[in-house]
C-alpha positions as CSV (number, residue, x, y, z in Angstrom):
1,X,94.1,97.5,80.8
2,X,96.3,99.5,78.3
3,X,96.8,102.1,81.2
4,X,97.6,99.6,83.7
5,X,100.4,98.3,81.1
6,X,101.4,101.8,80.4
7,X,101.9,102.6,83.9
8,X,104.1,99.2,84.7
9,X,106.3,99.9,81.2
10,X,106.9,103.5,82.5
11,X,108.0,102.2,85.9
12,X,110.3,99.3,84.5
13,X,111.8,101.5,81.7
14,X,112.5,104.0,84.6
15,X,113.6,102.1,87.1
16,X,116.1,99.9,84.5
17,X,117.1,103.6,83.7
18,X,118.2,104.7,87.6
19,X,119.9,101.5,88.8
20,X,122.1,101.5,85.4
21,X,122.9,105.2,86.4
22,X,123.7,104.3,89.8
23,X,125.6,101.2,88.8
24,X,127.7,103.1,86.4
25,X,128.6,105.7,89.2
26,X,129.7,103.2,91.7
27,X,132.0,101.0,89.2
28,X,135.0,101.6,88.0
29,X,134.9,99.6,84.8
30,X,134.7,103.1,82.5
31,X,130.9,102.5,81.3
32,X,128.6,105.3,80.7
33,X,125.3,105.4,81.9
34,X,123.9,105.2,78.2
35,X,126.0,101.7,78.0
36,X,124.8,100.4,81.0
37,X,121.4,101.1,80.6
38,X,121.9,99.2,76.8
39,X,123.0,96.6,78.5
40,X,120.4,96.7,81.4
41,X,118.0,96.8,78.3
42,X,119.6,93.2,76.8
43,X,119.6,91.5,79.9
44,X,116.0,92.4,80.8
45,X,115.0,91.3,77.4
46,X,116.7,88.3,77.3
47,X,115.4,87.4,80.9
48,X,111.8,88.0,79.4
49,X,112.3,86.2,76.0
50,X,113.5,83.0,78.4
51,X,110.8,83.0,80.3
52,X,108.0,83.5,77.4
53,X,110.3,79.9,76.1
54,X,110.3,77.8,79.1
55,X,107.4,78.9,80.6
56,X,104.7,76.6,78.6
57,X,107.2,73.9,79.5
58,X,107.2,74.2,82.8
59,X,103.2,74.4,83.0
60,X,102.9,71.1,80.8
61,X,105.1,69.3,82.9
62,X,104.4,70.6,86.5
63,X,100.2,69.7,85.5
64,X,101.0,66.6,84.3
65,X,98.6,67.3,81.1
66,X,97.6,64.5,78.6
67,X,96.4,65.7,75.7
68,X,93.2,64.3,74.2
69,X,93.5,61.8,70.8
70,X,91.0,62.9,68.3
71,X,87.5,61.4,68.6
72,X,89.0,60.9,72.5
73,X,86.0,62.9,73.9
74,X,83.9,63.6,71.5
75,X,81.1,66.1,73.1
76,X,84.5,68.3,74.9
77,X,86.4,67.9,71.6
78,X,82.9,69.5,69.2
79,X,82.2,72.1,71.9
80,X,85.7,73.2,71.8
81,X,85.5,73.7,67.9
82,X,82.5,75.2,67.8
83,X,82.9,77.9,70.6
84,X,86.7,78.7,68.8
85,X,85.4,79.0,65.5
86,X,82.8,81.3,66.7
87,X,85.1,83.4,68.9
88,X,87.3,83.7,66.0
89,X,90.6,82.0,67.5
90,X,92.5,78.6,66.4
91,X,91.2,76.1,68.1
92,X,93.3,75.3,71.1
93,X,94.9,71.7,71.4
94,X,92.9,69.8,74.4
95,X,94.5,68.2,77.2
96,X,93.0,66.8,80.8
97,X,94.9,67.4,84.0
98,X,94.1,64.6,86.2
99,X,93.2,66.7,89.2
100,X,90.1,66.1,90.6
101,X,89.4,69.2,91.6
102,X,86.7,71.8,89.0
103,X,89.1,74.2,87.3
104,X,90.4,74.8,83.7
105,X,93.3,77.2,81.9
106,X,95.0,77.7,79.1
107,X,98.5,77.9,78.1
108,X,100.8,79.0,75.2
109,X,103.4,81.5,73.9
110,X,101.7,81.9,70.7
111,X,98.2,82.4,69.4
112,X,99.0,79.4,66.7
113,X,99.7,76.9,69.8
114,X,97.7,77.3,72.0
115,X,96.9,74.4,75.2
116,X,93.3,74.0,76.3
117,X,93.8,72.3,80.3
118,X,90.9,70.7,81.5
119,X,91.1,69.3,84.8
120,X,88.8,65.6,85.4
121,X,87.0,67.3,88.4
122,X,85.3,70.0,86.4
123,X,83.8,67.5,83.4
124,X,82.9,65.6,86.5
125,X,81.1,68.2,88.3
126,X,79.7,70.5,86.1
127,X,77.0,70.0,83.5
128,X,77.4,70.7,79.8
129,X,76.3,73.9,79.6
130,X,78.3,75.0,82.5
131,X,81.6,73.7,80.7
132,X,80.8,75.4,77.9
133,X,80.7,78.9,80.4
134,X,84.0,77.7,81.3
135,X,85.4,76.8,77.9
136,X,84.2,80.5,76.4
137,X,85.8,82.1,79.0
138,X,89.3,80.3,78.4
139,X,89.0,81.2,75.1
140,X,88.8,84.9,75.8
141,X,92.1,84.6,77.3
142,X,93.5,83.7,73.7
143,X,91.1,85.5,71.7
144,X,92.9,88.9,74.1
145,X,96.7,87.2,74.2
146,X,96.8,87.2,78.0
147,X,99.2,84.0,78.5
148,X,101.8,86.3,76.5
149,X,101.2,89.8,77.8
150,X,101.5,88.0,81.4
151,X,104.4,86.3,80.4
152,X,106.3,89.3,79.0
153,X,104.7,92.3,82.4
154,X,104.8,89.0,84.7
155,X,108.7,89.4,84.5
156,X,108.9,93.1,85.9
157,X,108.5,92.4,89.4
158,X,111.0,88.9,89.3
159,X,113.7,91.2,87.6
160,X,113.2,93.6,90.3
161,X,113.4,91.3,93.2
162,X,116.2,89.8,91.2
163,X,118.1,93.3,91.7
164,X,116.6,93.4,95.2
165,X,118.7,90.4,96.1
166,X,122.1,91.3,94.3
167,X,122.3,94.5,95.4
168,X,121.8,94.1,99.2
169,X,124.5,91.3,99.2
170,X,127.0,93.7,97.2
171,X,126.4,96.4,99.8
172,X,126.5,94.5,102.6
173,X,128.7,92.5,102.3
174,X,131.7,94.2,100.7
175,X,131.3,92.5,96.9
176,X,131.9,95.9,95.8
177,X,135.9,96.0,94.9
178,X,135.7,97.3,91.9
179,X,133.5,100.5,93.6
180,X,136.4,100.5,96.3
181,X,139.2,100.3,94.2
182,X,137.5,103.3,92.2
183,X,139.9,105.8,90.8
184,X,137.7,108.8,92.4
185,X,138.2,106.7,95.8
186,X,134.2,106.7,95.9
187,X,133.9,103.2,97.5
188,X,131.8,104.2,100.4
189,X,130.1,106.4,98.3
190,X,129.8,103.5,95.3
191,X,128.2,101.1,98.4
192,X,125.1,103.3,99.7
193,X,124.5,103.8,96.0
194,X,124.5,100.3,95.3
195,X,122.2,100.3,98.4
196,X,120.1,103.2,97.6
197,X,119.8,100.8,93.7
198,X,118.2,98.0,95.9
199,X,115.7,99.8,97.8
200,X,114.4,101.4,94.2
201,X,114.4,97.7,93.1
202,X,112.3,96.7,96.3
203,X,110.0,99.6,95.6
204,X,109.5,99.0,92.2
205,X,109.0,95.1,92.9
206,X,105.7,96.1,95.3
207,X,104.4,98.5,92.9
208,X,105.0,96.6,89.5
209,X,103.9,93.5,91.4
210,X,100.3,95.2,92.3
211,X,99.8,96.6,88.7
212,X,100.8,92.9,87.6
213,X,98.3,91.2,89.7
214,X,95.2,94.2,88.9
215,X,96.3,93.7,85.5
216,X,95.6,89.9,85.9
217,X,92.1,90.3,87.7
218,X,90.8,93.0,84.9
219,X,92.1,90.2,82.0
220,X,90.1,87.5,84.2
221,X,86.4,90.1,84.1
222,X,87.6,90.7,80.5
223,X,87.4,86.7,79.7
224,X,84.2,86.6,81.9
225,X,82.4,89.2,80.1
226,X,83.8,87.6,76.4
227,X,82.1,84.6,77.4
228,X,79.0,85.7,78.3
229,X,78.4,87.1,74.8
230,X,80.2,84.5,73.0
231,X,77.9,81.9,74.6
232,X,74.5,84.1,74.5
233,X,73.9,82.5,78.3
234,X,76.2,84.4,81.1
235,X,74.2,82.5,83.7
236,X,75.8,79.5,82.2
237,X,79.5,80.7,83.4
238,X,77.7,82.2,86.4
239,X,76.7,78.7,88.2
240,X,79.9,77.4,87.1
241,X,82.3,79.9,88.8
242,X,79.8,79.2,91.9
243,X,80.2,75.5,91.4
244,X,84.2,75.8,90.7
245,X,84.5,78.1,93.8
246,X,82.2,75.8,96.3
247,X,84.3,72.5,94.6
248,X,87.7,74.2,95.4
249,X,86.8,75.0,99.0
250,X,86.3,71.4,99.8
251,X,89.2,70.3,98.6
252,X,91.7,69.1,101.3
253,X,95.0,69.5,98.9
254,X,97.0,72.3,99.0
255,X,96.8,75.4,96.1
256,X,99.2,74.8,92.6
257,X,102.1,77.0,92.3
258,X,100.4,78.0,88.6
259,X,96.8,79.1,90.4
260,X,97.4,82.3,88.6
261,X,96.2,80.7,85.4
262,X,93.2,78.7,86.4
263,X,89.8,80.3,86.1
264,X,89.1,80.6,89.9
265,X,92.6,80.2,92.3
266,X,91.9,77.7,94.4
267,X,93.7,79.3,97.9
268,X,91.3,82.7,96.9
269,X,88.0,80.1,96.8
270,X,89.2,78.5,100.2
271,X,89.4,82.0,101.9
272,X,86.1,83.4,100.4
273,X,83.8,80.2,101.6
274,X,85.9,80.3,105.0
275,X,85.0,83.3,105.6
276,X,81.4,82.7,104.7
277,X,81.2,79.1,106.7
278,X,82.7,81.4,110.1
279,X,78.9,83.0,109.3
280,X,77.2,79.6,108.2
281,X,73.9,80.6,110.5
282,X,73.3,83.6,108.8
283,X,73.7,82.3,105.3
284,X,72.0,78.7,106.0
285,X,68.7,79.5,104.4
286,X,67.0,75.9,104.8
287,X,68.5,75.4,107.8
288,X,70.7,71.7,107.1
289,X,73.8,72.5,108.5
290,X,75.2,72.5,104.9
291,X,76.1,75.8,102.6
292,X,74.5,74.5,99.2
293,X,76.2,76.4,96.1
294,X,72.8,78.7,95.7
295,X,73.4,79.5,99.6
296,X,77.0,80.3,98.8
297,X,76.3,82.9,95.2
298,X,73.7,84.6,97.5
299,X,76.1,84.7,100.6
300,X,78.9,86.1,98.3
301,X,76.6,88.6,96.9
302,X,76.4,89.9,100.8
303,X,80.0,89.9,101.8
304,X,80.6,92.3,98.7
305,X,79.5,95.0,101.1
306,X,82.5,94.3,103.2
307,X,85.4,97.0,103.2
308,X,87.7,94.4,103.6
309,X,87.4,92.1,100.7
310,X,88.6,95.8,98.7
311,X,91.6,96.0,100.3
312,X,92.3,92.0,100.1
313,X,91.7,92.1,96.7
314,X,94.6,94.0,95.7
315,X,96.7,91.1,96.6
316,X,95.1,88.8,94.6
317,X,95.3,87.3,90.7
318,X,91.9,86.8,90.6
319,X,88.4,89.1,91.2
320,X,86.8,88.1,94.1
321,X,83.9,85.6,93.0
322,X,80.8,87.7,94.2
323,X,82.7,90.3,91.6
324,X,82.7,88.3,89.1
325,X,78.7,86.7,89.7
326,X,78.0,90.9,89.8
327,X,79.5,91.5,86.2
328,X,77.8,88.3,84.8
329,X,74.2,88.8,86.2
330,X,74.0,92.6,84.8
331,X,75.5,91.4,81.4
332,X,72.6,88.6,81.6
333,X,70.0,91.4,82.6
334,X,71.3,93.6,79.7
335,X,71.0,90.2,76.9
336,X,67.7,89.9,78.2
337,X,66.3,93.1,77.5
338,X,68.6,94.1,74.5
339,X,69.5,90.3,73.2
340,X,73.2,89.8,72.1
341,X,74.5,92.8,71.1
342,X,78.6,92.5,71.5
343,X,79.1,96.2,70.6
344,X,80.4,96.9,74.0
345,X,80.6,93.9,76.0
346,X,83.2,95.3,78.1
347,X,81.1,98.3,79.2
348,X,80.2,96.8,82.6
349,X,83.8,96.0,83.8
């Protein structure tokens, strides 16, 4: 993960670096290229600090969350405590998202305040232990800051596509007077720079944007793998990703813009059982007509072989599920032979 960041930084802090060259070339309003790039610096930074601000906000209301009064739910409410005290974290405030499909996030631009979603179909469709699988692995997510380290990197790529967008309409469409009017009389020059700035920014967007999204499906093994050991049962969040995934396949409504924070994104869970159901024969072990969520975890566990669900993935928030059922049944071998030893529990990812 800290290379993956790395990399992103050193492509953001470069690429800020060449368009504030290029924009300070083409302009004539007597900036240096250390000036602009100060001021490139400012504006990225602000953009950033505004969207780590609004962006809990916008989740609360877009969810429509309502947060659980004490003594509420008592069972969700103890398991909650007990699974943050143990994992070392604050415990997160509790809220339901009355969705009835099985999922769960969390939320927060601080460690101190901190929003536990749970949505009504998962504490109707999973059992207790299951939720708790679920609940450990949210609590990874705080207990390794990922809401504000994907805030912050999240950023990169909409600042780039930002620049895509201005610079293309300043070079092709003539918004570049001040380059034209330049006292070296560089305006066509000033215009394919300008030009040459937005197709940097494109490139950067498609890169940053695929370290942003492997960065996001290495955080979501990392959370796995922290709930396994923090619960002492991996099979636990094992049947529930398998239950989530099979729950959000069946459900006719269409994926939320903020999938990227759920435990399992629901459009990813459509196309993984589709894919399966186009082979429903071959996976239909009692023969019923019906793919049964044991059917489905060993069916997953096939397609893994497939060359194509690599080159999906890299497109994707989330690991693929049969990924993700791979990490947590070697972890659950390992506890059973070793017991829970959390000196490495991120060896396997």
């Amino acid at each position: 993960m800290f290379i993956t960041i790395f990399i992103t930084l050193v492509i953001f802090v470069g690429f800020i670096a060449v368009v504030s060259y290029f924009f300070s070339y083409a302009t004539d309003l007597s900036l240096s290229p250390g000036a602009t790039l100060i001021g490139a610096f400012i504006l990225a930074i602000f953009f950033m600090l505004i969207q780590f601000l609004i962006s809990p906000y916008i989740v609360r209301a877009t969810t429509r969350l309502q947060y659980l009064q004490p003594g509420e739910n008592p069972w969700l409410e103890g398991a909650v405590a007990k699974l943050a005290n143990a994992a070392g974290v604050k415990q997160p405030r509790i809220a339901i998202a009355p969705d009835q499909t099985p999922n769960a996030f969390v939320f927060g631009n601080s460690t101190n305040n901190m929003t536990l979603a749970v949505n009504e179909g998962l504490l109707r469709q999973l059992n207790e232990n299951e939720i708790e699988g679920v609940i450990g692995h949210e609590l990874g997510h705080i207990r390794h800051k990922d809401s504000i380290v994907m805030t912050f990197l999240s950023a990169i790529p909409l600042i780039a596509y930002v620049i895509v967008q201005m610079t293309f309409r300043v070079g092709f469409y003539g918004g570049m007077g001040g380059a034209r009017r330049s006292r070296d009389d560089r305006g066509g020059n000033a215009a394919l720079l300008i030009l040459a700035a937005g197709v940097i920014a494109l490139i950067v967007y498609f890169v940053s944007q695929l370290l942003v999204l492997r960065l996001s499906r290495l955080r979501e093994q990392f959370a796995d793998a922290f709930s396994a050991y923090l619960t002492g049962a991996p099979r636990n969040l094992e049947s529930a990703l398998t239950r989530i995934t099979y729950g959000l396949s069946l459900s006719p409504q269409e994926a939320h813009g903020a999938r990227a924070l759920y435990i399992s994104d629901p459009a990813l869970a459509k196309q993984e059982v589709q894919d399966i159901v186009q082979q429903k024969d071959k996976y239909d072990l009692d023969h019923n007509g019906v793919l049964d969520e044991h059917e489905l975890e060993l069916a997953m566990a096939q397609e893994a072989r497939s060359k194509w669900s690599s080159v999906n993935e890299m497109f994707a928030t989330h690991p693929p599920t049969y990924k993700r059922l791979i990490l947590l049944k070697q972890i659950d071998q390992e506890i059973s032979i070793r017991g829970v030893q959390a000196d490495n529990i991120y060896g396997r990812i």
